[in-house]
C-alpha positions in Angstrom: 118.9 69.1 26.1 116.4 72.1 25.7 119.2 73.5 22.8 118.5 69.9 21.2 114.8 70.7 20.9 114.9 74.3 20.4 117.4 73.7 17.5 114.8 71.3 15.9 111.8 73.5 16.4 114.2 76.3 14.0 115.4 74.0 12.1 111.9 72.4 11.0 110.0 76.2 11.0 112.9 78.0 9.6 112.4 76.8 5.6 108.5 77.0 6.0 108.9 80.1 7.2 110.6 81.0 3.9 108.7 79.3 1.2 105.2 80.7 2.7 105.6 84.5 1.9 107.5 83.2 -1.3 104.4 81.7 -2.3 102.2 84.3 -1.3 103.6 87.3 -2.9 104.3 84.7 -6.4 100.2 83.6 -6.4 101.3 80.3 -6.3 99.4 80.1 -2.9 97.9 82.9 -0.5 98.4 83.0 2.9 95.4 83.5 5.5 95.5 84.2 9.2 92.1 83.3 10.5 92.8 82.4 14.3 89.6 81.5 16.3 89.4 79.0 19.3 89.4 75.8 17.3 92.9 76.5 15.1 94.8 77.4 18.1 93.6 74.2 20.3 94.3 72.4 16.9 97.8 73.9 16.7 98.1 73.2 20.2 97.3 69.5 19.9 99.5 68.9 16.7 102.6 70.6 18.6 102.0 68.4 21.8 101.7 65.3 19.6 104.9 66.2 17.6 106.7 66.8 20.9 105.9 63.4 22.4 106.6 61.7 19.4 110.1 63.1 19.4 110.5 62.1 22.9 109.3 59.0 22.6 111.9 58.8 19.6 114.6 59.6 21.9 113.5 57.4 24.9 113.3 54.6 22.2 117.7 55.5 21.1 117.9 55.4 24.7 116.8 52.5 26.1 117.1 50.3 23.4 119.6 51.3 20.3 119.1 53.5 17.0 118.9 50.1 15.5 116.1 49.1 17.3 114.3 52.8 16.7 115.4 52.5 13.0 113.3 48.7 12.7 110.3 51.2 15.1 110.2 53.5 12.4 109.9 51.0 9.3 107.0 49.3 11.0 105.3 52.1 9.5 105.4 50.7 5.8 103.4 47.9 6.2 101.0 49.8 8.4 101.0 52.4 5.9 99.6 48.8 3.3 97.2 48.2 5.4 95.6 51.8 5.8 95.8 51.6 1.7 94.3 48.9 1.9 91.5 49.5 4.4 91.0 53.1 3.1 91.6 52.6 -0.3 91.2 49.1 -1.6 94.4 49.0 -2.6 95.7 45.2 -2.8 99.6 44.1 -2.4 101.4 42.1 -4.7 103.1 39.2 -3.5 106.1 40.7 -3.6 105.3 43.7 -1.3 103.5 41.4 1.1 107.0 39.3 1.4 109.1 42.6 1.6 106.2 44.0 4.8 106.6 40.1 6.3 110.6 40.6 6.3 109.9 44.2 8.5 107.6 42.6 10.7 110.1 40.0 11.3 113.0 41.9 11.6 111.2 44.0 14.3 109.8 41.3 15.6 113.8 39.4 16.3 114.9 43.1 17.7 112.1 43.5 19.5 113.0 40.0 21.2 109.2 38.8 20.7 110.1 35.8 18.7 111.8 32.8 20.2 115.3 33.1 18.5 117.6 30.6 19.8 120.9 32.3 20.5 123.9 30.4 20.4 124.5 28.5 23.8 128.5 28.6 23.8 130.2 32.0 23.1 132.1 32.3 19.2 135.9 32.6 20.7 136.8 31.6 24.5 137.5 33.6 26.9 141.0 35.0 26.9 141.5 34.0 23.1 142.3 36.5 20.7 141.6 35.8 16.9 143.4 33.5 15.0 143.6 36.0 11.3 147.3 37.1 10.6 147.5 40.9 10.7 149.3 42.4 8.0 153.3 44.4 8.1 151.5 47.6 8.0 148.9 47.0 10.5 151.2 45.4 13.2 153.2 48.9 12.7 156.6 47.5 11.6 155.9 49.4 8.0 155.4 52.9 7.5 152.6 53.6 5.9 152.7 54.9 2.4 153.2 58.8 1.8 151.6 59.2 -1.9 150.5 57.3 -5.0 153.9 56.6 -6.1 154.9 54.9 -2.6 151.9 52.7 -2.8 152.6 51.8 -6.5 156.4 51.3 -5.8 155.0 48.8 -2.4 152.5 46.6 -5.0 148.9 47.8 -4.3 
């Protein structure tokens, strides 16, 4: 597990790393190194954040599913509308504000904090198989095509 984070530490320093004497010695930007107490605690904070947030990340695949961290991590759109919005002014159109109330529902369903009614009885019985007709090919008592021509000459 410590290759896991290592290997994201590289592979998120490694292009910065890059680009930052690229811009320096093209003017584009010029790199400073003024370390005192207050950048290094600040540097220190921001890493310890960024670290917890990538556990937390993980804990959330883990104990849950990457479905459920995917609907997490898009609860930050309409949060993102309403720092706009507080910060900014910025005002919705009805549109966006139904696209941010499908998120919150959708996170609100995974997140089982609605009152969803599940189905009582299960879709197919116990010990039934389903009822849809496999195919010659698919049952295995047809080769399966080699090449274009094969499937051409078989009618697909």
């Amino acid at each position: 597990m410590t290759a896991v984070w290592l290997a994201t530490g590289v592979f998120n320093i490694f292009p910065v790393s890059l680009v930052v004497p690229l811009a320096h010695y093209t003017g584009v930007e010029r790199m400073r190194f003024s370390v005192n107490g207050a950048t290094f605690i600040g540097i220190l904070v921001a890493a310890s954040l960024s670290a917890f947030v990538n556990a937390g990340s993980y804990q959330v695949i883990v104990a849950k599913s990457p479905t459920f961290w995917a609907t997490c991590s898009q609860m930050a759109i309409p949060l993102s509308m309403i720092l706009d919005y507080c910060l900014h002014g910025l005002v919705p159109t009805v549109g966006q504000c139904g696209g941010y109330c499908l998120l919150i529902a959708s996170f609100l369903i995974l997140a089982e904090l609605l009152p969803f009614q599940r189905p009582s009885e299960p879709l197919l019985e116990e010990g039934t198989q389903d009822t849809h007709e496999l195919s010659p090919v698919s049952k295995g008592k047809l080769p399966l095509p080699a090449s274009a021509r094969d499937l051409a000459r078989c009618g697909a």
